[in-house]
Every structure is written in C-alpha cells, then in structure tokens.
C-alpha positions in Angstrom: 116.8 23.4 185.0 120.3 24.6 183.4 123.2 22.2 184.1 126.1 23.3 186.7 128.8 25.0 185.3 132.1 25.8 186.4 133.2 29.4 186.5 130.5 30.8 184.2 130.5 33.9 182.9 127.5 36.1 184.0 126.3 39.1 181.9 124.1 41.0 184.4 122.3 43.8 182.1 120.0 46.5 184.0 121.6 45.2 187.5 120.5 48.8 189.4 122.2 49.3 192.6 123.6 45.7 191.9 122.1 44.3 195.2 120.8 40.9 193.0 124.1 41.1 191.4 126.1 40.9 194.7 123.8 38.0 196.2 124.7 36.4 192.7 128.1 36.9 193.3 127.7 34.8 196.6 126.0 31.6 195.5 128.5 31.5 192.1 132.0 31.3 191.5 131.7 32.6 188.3 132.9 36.2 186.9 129.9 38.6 186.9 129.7 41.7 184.6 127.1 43.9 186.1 126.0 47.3 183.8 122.9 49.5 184.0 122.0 52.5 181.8 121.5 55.0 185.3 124.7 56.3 186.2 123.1 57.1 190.1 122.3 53.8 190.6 125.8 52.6 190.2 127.3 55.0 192.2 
C-alpha cells in the first residue's frame, strides 16, 4: 500500500465520461487532472 499524502496531485489519463474521476475527487483532497483522447466522452 502507498503512504497518505496530503494534497496530491492526480494525473487521471483515459478518465472517459470521468465518473471514476469524480468518485476520486470525493475520497481525495488532492487536485485531479482528468484527459481522454474522445472528445464525446468529455462532453
């Protein structure tokens, strides 16, 4: 298991419609960078 961290950084590559992402966002109070490669997902 990684150690806590405080206020990571999260590189989120291939997040789709970002649902994971946004349950990420939840549980961390880190700042999350979320891309993916198909424009239609992320709109």
């Amino acid at each position: 298991m990684l150690p806590a961290l405080d206020n990571p950084h999260i590189l989120d590559i291939g997040c789709g419609t970002g649902e994971p992402t946004l349950e990420l966002a939840r549980l961390s109070e880190g700042i999350i960078t979320a891309v993916d490669i198909n424009q239609r997902a992320l709109d």
